[in-house]
C-alpha positions in Angstrom: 74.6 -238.6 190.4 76.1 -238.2 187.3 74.6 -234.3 186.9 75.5 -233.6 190.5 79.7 -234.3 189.2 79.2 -232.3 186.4 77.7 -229.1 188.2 80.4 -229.5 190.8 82.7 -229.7 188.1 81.6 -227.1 186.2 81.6 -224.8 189.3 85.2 -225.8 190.0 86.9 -224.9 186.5 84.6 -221.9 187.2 86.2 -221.0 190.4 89.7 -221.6 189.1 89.3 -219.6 186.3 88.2 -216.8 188.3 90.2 -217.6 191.2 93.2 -217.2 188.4 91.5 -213.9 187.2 91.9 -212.3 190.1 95.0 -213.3 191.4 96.5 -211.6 188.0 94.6 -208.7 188.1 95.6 -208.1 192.1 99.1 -207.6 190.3 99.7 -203.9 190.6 101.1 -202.1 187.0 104.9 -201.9 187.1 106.0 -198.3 186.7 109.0 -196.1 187.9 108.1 -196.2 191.7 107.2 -199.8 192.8 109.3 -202.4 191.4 109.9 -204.0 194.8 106.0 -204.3 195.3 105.4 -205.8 191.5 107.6 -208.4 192.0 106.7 -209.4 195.6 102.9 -209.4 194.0 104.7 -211.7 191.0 106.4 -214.4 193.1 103.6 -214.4 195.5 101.0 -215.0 192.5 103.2 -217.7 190.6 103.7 -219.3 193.9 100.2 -219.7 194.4 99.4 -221.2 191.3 102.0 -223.0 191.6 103.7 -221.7 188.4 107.1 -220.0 190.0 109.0 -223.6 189.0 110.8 -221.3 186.3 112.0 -219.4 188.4 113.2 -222.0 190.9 114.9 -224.2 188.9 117.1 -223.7 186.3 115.9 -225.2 182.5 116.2 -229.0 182.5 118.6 -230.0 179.4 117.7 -230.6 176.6 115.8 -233.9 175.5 116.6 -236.5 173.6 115.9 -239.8 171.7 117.6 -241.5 175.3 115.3 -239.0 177.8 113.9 -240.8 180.6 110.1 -240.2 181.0 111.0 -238.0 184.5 113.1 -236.0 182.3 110.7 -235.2 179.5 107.7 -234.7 182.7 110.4 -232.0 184.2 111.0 -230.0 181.1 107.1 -230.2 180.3 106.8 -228.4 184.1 109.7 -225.7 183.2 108.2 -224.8 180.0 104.6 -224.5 181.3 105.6 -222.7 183.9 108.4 -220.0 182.0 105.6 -219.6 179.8 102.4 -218.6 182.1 104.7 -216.4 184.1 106.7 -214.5 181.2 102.5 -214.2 179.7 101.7 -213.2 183.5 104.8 -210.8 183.8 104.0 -209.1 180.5 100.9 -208.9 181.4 101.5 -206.2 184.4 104.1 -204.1 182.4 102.6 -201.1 179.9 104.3 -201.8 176.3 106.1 -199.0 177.0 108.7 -200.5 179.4 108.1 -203.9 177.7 109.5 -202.5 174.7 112.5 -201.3 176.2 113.3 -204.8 177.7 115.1 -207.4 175.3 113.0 -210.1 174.2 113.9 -213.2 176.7 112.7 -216.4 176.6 113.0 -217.6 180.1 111.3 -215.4 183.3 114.4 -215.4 185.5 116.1 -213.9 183.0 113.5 -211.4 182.1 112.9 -210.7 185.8 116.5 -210.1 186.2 116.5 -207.6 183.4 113.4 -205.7 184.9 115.7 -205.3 188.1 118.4 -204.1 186.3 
């Protein structure tokens, strides 16, 4: 029984990895032309993997010695998620428009910038 959980779990982080493979890859290269495409494919993609929190919601405050436990659990999710979509973002811009963009540190802001 034991061997049966382990195949099925070794299929699954096998299926999510890929499954996450492609859905980054199916993220078409921003250039010139097709900014409003990009970013439909990069909402759509965070959305899916349920990463688009970031870009939701604005960063949770700061934490302290007094945060609650639901506080330090929300800024955990906003900082997961502005990282795996500013590394997803990046990912579908050639280094020559990356370069011209200010280094940000949160996606709504860098998404913004893109637009602008």
């Amino acid at each position: 029984m034991y061997d049966i959980f382990v195949t099925n779990c070794n299929l699954c982080c096998y299926c999510l990895a890929s499954s996450i493979y492609t859905n980054v890859n199916n993220i078409p290269v921003l250039n010139s032309t097709n900014f409003k495409k990009w970013k439909e494919h990069i909402i759509i993609v965070l959305g899916c993997m349920d990463l688009d929190y970031a870009l939701r919601e604005d960063r949770p405050a700061d934490l302290t010695g007094a945060s609650t436990v639901e506080q330090r659990v929300a800024m955990e999710k906003w900082e997961r998620s502005n990282h795996m979509s500013l590394m997803i973002m990046k990912h579908s811009i050639p280094e020559a428009i990356r370069g011209a963009i200010l280094e940000k540190s949160r996606a709504k802001t860098f998404l913004d910038q893109i637009a602008n």
